[in-house]
Structure formats: C-alpha cells, structure tokens
C-alpha positions in Angstrom: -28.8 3.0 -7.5 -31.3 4.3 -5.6 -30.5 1.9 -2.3 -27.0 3.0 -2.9 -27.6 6.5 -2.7 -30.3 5.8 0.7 -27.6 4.0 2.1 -25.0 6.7 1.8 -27.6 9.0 2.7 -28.5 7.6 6.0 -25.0 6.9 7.0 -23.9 10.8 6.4 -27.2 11.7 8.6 -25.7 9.4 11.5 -22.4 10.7 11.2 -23.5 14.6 11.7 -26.1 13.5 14.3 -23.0 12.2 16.1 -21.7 15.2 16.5 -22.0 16.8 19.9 -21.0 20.1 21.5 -18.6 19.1 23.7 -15.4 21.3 22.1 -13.7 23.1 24.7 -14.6 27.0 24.8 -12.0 28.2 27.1 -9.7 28.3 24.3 -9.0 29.3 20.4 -6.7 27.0 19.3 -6.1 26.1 15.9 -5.0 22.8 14.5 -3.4 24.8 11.6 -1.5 26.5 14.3 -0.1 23.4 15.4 4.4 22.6 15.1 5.6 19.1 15.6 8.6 19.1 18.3 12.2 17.7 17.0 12.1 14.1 17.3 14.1 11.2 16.1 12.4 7.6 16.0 13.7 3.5 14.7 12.4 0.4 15.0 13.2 -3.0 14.2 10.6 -5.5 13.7 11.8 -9.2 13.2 9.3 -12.1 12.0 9.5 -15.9 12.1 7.2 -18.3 10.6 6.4 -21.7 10.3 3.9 -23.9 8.0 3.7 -27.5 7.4 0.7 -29.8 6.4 0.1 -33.2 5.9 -2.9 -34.4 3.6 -4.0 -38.6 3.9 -6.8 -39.8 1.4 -8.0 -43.5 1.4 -10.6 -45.2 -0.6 -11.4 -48.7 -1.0 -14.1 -50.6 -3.6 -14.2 -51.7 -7.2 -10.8 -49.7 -7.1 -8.4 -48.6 -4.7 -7.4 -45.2 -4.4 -5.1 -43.2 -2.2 -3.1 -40.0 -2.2 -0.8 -38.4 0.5 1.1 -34.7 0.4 3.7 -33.4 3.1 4.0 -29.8 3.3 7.0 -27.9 5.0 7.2 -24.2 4.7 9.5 -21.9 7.1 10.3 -18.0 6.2 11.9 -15.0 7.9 11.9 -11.1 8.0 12.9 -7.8 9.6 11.7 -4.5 8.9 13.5 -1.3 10.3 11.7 2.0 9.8 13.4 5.7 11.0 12.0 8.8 11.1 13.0 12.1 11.7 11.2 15.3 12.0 13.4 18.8 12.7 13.0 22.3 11.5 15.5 21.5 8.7 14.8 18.5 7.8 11.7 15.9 7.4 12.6 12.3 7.2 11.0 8.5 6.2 13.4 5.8 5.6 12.0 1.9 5.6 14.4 -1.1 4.7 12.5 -5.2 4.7 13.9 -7.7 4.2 11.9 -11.2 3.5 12.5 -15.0 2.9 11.5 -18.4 2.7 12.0 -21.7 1.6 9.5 -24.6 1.0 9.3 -28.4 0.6 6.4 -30.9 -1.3 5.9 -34.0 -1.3 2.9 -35.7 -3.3 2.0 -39.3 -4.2 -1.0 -40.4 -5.4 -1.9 -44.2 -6.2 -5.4 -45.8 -8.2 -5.6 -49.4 -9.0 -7.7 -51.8 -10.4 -8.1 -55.6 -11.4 -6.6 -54.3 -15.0 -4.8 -51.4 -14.5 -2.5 -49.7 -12.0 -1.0 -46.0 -11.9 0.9 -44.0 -9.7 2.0 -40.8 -9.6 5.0 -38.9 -7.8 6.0 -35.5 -7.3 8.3 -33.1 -5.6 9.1 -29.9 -5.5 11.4 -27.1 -3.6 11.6 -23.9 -3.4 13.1 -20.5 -1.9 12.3 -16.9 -2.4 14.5 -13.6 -1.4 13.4 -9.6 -1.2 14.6 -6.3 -0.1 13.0 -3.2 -0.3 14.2 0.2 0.5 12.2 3.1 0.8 13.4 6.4 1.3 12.8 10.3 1.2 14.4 13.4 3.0 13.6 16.8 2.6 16.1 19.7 3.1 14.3 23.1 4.7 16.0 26.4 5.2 14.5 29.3 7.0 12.0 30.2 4.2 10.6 26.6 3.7 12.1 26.2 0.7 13.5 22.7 0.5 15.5 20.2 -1.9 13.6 16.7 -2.0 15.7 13.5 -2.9 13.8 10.1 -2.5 13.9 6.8 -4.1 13.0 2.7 -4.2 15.0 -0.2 -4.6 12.9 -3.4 -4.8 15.5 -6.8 -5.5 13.5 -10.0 -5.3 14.7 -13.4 -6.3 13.0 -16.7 -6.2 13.7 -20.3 -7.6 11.8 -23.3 -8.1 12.6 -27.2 -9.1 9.5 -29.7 -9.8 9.5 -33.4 -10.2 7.6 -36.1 -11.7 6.7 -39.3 -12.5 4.1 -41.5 -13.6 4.0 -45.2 -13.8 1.2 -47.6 -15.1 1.8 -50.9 -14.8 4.9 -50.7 -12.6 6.6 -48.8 -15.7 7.6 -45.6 -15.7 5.6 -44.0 -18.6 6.5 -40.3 -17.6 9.4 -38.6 -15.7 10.3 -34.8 -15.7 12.0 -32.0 -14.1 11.3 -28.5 -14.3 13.3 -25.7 -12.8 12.4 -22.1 -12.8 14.7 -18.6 -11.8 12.8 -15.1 -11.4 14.9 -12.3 -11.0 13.1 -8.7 -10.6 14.8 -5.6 -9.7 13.6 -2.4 -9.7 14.7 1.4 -9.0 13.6 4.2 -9.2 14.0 8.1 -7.6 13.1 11.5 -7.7 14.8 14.6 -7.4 12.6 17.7 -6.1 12.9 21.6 -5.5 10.1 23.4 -3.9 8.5 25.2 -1.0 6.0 24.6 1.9 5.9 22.0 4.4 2.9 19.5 5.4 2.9 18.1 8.9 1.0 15.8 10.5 -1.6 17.3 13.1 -3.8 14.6 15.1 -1.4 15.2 18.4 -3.2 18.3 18.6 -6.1 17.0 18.0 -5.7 14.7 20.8 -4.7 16.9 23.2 -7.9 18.9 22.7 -9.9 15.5 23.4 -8.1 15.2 26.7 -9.1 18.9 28.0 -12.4 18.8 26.6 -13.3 15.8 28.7 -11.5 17.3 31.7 -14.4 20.3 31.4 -17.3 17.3 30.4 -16.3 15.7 33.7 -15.6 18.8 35.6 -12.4 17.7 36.7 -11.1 20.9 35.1 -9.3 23.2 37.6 -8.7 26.2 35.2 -9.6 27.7 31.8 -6.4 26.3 29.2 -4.8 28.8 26.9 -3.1 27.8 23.8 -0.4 27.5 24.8 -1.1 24.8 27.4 -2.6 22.9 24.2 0.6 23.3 22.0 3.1 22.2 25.3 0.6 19.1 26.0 0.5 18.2 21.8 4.0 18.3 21.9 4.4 16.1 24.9 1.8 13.5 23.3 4.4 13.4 19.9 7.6 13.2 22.2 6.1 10.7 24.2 4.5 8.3 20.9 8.1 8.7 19.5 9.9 7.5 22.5 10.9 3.5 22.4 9.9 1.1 24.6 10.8 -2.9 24.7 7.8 -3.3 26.9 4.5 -2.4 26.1 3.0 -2.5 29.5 5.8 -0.3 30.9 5.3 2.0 27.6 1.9 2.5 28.8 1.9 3.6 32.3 5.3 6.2 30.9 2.6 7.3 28.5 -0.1 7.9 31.0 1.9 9.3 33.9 3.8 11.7 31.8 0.3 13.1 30.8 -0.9 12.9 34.3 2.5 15.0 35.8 1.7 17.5 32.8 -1.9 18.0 34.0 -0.7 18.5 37.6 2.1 20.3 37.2 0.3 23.1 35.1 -2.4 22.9 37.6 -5.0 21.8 34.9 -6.8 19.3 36.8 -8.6 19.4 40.1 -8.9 16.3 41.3 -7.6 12.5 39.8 -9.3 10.3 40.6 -10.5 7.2 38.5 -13.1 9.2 36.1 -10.2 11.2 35.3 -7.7 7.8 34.7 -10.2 6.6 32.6 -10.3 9.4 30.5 -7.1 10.1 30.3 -6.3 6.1 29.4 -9.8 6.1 26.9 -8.2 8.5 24.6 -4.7 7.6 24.9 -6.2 4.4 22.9 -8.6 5.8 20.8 -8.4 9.9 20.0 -4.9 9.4 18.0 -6.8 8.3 14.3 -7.4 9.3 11.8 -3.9 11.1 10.1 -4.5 14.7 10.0 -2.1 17.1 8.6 -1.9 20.6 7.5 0.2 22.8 5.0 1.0 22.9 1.3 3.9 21.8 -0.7 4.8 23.2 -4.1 7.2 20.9 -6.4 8.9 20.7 -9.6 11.9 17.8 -10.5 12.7 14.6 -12.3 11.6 11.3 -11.7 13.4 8.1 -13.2 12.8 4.4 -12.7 14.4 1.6 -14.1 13.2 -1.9 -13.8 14.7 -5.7 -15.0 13.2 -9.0 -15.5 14.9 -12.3 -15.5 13.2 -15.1 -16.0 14.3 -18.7 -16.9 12.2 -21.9 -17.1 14.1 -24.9 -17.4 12.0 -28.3 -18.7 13.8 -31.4 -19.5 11.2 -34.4 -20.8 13.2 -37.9 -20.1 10.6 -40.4 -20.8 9.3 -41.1 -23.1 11.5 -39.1 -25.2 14.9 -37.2 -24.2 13.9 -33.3 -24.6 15.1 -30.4 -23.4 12.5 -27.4 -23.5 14.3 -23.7 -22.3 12.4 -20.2 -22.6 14.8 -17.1 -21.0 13.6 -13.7 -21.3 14.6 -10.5 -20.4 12.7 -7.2 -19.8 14.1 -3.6 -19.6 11.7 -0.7 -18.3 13.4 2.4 -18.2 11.0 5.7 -17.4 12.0 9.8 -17.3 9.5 12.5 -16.4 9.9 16.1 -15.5 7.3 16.8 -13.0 5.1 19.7 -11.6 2.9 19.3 -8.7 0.9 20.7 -5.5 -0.4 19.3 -2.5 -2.7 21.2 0.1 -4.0 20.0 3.9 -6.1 22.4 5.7 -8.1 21.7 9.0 -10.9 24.6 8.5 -12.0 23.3 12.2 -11.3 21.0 14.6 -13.9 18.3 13.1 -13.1 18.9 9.7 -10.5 19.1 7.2 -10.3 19.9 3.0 -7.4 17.9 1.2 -6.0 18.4 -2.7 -3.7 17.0 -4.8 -2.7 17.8 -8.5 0.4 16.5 -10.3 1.4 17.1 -13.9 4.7 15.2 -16.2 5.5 14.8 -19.0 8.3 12.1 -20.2 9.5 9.1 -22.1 8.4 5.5 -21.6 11.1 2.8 -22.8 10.2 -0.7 -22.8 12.6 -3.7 -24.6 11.8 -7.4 -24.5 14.3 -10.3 -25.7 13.0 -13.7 -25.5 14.8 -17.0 -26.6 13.4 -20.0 -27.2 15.3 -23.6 -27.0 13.7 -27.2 -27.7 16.3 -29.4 -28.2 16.7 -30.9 -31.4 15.7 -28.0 -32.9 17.2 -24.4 -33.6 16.9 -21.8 -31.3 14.6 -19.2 -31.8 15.3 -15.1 -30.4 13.0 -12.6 -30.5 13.0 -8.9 -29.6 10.1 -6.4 -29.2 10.3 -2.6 -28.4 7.6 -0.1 -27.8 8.0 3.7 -26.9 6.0 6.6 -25.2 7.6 9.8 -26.5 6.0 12.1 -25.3 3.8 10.6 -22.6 1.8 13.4 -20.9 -0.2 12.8 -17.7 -2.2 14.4 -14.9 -3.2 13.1 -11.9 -5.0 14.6 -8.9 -8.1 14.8 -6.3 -10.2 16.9 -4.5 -11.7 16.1 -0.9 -12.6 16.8 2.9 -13.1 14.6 6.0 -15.6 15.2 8.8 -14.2 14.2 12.1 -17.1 14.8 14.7 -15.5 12.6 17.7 -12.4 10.6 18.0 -14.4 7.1 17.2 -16.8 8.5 14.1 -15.6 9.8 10.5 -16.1 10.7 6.9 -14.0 11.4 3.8 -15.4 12.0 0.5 -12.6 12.7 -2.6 -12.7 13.2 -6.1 -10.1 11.8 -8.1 -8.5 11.8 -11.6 -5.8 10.2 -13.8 -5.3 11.1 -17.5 -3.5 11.5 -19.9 -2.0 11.1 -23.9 0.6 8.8 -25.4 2.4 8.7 -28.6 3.3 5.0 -28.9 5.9 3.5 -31.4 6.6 0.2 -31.6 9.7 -2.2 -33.1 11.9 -4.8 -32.9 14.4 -2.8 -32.0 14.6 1.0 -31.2 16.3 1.7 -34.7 13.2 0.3 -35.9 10.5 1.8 -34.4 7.5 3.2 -36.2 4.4 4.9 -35.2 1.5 2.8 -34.0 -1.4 4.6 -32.4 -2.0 7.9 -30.1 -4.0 6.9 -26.9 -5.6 9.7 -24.8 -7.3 7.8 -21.6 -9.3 9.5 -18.7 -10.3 7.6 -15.7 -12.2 9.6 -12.9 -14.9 8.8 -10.1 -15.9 9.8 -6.8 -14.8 7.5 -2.8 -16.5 8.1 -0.3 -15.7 6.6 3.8 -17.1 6.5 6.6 -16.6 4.5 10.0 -19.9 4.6 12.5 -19.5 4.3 15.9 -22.4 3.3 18.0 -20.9 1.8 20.5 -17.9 0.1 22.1 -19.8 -3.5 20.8 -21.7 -2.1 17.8 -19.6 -0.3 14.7 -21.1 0.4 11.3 -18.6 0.8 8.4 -19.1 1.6 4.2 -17.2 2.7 1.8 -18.6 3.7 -1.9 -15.8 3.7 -5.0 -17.2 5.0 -8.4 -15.1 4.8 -11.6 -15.7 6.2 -15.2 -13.2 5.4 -18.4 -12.1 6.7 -21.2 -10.5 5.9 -24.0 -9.6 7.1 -27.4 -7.5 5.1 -29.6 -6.4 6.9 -33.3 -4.1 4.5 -34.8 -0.9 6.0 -37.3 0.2 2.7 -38.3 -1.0 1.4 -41.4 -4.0 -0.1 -41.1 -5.9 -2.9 -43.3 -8.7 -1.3 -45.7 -12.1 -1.4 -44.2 -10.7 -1.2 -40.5 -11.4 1.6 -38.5 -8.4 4.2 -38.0 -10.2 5.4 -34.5 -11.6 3.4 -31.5 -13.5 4.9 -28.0 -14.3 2.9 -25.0 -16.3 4.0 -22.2 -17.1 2.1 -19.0 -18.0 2.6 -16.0 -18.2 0.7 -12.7 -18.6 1.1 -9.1 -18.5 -1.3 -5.5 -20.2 -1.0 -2.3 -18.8 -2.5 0.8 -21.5 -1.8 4.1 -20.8 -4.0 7.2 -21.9 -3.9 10.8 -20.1 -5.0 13.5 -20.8 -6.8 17.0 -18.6 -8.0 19.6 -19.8 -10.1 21.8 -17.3 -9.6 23.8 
C-alpha cells in the first residue's frame, strides 16, 4: 500500500511540476463562456475482413501421429454515426451493423502395431448484429428540453458441429450438434428537464494556438475574447466538416486557421515556427473531452430483453439419440428516474465533474426451459423472480487537472447502491417473498497520462472498490440457518507503464 500510495504520489508531483506559465494574459476568456456553432455531421465507416489458418502436425516412432485443421473465417460491417448540435436541439444517433461466417476443418490420426484411431470434425458457422443508438434533446429558449433516447441491440448467430471417431477402421462415434442464439434487446427513456452540457475543448484549443503565437512572438496584437470564441468556433466547423481524403482534410484544416490568423491580423509573421505550431496542436491540443453546464432530469426508463436459445444434439452411433434443450428468457424493466449532472471548468487547466442519479422500479425476470432426450418424456420448467420495489442510487464526484495539452489527471469518486425486495416462483401467480438485499459498492479512480517527451510517456491509473452486502431472507428458512447474511470485500488494481518509442 505504501508503494501504491508513493507511486501515486510521485506521479501527481510530475504532473503539477508540468505545469508552466505560458497562458495567454492578453485576454479573460472563460471556457465556461464558451457556445458551440450550429453544425450537422455523418459518417459511414465500412469494414472487411479476412481470416484463414492452416495447422500440419507430424510425428513418427513407436506410433504414428498426425493432425491437420483448415480455418476460413470472412466478416463485414458498417457503422454510420450523425450528429447534430443547434440551439434547439442536441443530437447522437449511431446505427452498426456486423457479420460473419466461418468454416473448420479438423482430422487428427494415431496409430500403432495394435491399435488405430481417427478422428473427424467440422464445423460452420455465421453470426448477425445490429445496434442502434439514439438520443435527441428538444430545447426552447429557456433551456428546458424534452429527452427521448433509446437502444435496439438484435443479434443472431448459428452453429452446426460434426464428428466422428473410428478405431480400427469402424466408426465407433458419429454426432451432430446444432446450435441457434437469438438475443434482442430494447430499451428507452423518456426525459423532461432543464440545462444543457456542451462540449468545450475547441476553446481550449484555440487558446493553445494564441498562447504559442505570444511564446514565439509571432503575435502581432493583444486577442480579445472575442477573437477566441470566432477562432473556437472555426476549429468545431472545421472538425465537423467531411473529407474523403485525409491529406486534403489537413491542409483545409490548417489553411482555414492560417486565413483566420491573417485576416484578423493576429499574427506577424508565418513562417515555419509558426506552421509548426499551428500543425503541433492541430494534432495534439484537441484531448481530453471537456464540457461545461448542468442538466436536471426526471422520466421513465424501460427495457425489454429476449433470449432464444436452442441446442440441437443427435447421438447416431453407437446408439440413435436425440438430445434438445430450448429455453427462453424475458427481462422486462420500469424505473421512474431523478437525476443531475454538473461540468464546470473553474480554469483553463482544470475542471470539477458530478453525477447523481436516483429510480426506483420493477424488475421482471421469466425463464422457460424444456428439455427433450428422445425416448424419454419431455421435461418444461419455468422460474420467475421479481424486484418490486427496486430502489437505487448511483453517482460520482471528481475533477481533472489539465496543465498542457499532452499531460493530465482525473481523480473521481464513485457510488452504486441500492435495496431490493426479491420474490421468486414458478410463475408470477406464484411468487413468494425470498430475501431483501441492500448492496453498496463504492471506491475511488484515479488517471493520469505523463508526458515527458515526444519518445518517452508515463501512464497509471489506480481503481479501488469496497462492497457491501446485506442479505435478510423472508422466505422460510431451515431451523438453525441464519435469517441474515453480510459480505464485505474490497479490492483494488494498479496499472503503471512507461513508454519509449524508438522511433
């Protein structure tokens, strides 16, 4: 514990030695004063793979051995993402789609002066998904707004598997197994509220750009404010705008900036200190995500998820069996929800971030299994299990430190807890109480990224986590056992690494 805390120690001392005094003082802009420009951005992304193996093992002695495998894999996607930013509106819409399909081949043989056995197999596969992720909010003058988002996952995937074993040129075992999955999920959210958070590290970057035009005095006048919130606003326009070339994207980017500066008659003189700079923070300055505002909510949230799932095994030798399992799984969850979330740059290096969400709701779970092994009967069984109420409350507490555009730290405090009232059945006319759970799970992250140079980068992260648990069970219980049960744990990771490119 000790190292841990050193270590953590250290790295916080390099990050604030970092910082230098190199913040433009011929000007008083805020971030927090910062407004994102109208824009209107989509993309589409498609993806192509490919995958195939081929395995050859040979050995000769007492015995003879050898086993061989052919592996052929090919998939496919395409991701289109839109956003949309306006004074009425604030938009995120992402639709993927992915597939594949595969091939196997396997054959492995081992003989002997006595004995001989081989063994064959084959299988095939393919596998489908869509996801859809949406949100848009609805602002009027007052930044009051009406929040409708939601999530619709479909994946499918199927699987067939053969094989057979001989010994002695007989065939001693020969099966075939086929397997469905079917998984949908959805699930949405209706919100009312007020304030708006938007994001803020355009601003941020344009303040980079000036304060290096003063470091290399290539400044030709003192900025005001509101040649910062015209040049942030031309940095957003200009990462917004599409381009199917990314070497023409760049010199738009870095020409549009250029024009700007000379235009507004900021610079004195470009030459290639001033490129470089201007090109040095057009690649690095525009990280981390900064935003600012708060956002006060209240709404419903419902999801709603299926399982299919069918596994297919018929035995042909030595005997003619059929085994079948199908089951089927309903998740169905309502909450009303109450929540707040809060981003404030308190300077241009650093920032204070919080989060709290309450609900309370109803979880619904249903299982139905059925079981079939030929000769024999088939078997169905059903299980149900309730939340009513389930309460929870989520939230954390943090703040970053930003001191240049290569070096940062964020530290948060986070929690999760909450009570249930579970009741479990085989159906839901059948339910009956089985225990009330009140859990807590809390611990602190901290981040940081060190940059010592453009070869040497130091990185560590620390996550701590304490649990809680209190179990009171309502069900009947056997005499002598224990009506209560707490749990308590508590565990934590380091991840440190350093970083060297050699070139």
């Amino acid at each position: 514990m000790k190292k841990i805390k050193l270590i953590a120690l250290l790295l916080v001392s390099m990050v604030l030695l970092s910082a230098k005094s190199s913040d433009a003082q011929n000007t008083t802009f805020k971030l927090s004063d910062y407004k994102n420009p109208n824009y209107l951005y989509q993309s589409l992304d498609l993806n192509f793979g490919f995958y195939n193996r081929i395995d050859s093992y040979n050995h000769s002695g007492y015995s003879k051995s050898s086993t061989s495998s052919f592996d052929l894999n090919s998939q496919a996607g395409a991701v289109y993402r839109r956003y949309v930013n306006s004074q009425n509106a604030q938009g995120d819409l992402r639709i993927s789609f992915n597939g594949s399909i595969g091939t196997r081949k396997g054959n492995s043989n081992y003989s002997s002066d006595t004995y001989k056995v081989e063994n064959n197999t084959k299988s095939s596969g393919h596998s489908e998904s869509i996801d859809i992720v949406g949100l848009h909010r609805f602002y009027n003058q007052k930044q009051n707004f009406i929040e409708v988002n939601g999530r619709l996952l479909v994946s499918d995937q199927g699987n067939s598997y053969t094989a057979k074993y001989f010994s002695s040129d007989t065939a001693t075992i020969s099966d075939e197994t086929k397997r469905k999955d079917f998984d949908n999920t959805i699930s949405g959210s209706f919100l009312v509220g007020k304030g708006r958070i938007e994001q803020v590290q355009d601003a941020r970057m344009a303040l980079y750009l000036l304060d290096d035009l003063t470091v290399l005095n290539r400044e030709n006048r003192p900025v005001s404010d509101e040649d910062v919130n015209n040049l942030a606003q031309l940095i957003t326009k200009l990462k917004y705008r599409r381009f199917f070339d990314d070497r023409l994207r760049k010199i738009a980017e870095i020409t549009a900036i250029d024009s700007f500066m000379q235009k507004k008659g900021i610079v004195n003189t470009a030459d290639a200190a001033y490129f470089t700079s201007l090109n040095d923070n057009w690649e690095y300055a525009n990280n981390p995500i900064r935003g600012n505002g708060h956002r006060l909510y209240t709404g419903l949230e419902a999801s709603f998820g299926y399982n299919y799932q069918n596994v297919f095994l018929e035995n042909k030798i030595p005997d003619d069996r059929i085994r079948e399992t199908t089951s089927k799984d309903k998740i169905a969850v309502l909450n009303m929800v109450l929540g707040y979330l809060f981003e404030k740059p308190t300077s241009r290096r650093s920032q204070n971030f919080a989060n709290i969400k309450g609900s309370i709701g109803i979880y619904q779970h249903f299982i139905n299994s059925v079981n079939r092994i030929d000769p024999n009967p088939v078997i169905e069984t059903n299980s149900y299990s309730e939340k009513v109420p389930t309460v929870n409350l989520s939230g954390d507490y943090g703040f970053g430190y930003y001191p240049n555009s290569r070096t940062w730290l964020t530290f948060r405090w986070w929690l999760d807890s909450g009570w249930d009232k579970v009741m479990e059945g085989e159906t839901k006319g059948e339910k009956k109480d089985l225990q009330n759970i009140f859990y807590t799970n809390t611990g602190p992250q901290l981040q940081a990224y060190y940059y010592l140079s453009a070869k040497l980068r130091l990185s560590f992260s620390f996550n701590g986590q304490f649990s809680f648990g209190n179990y009171k069970y309502t069900s009947e219980i056997h005499q002598g056992t224990l009506d209560k049960e707490t749990t308590k744990s508590w565990s934590q990771t380091v991840n440190a690494a350093l970083t060297y490119s050699l070139f």
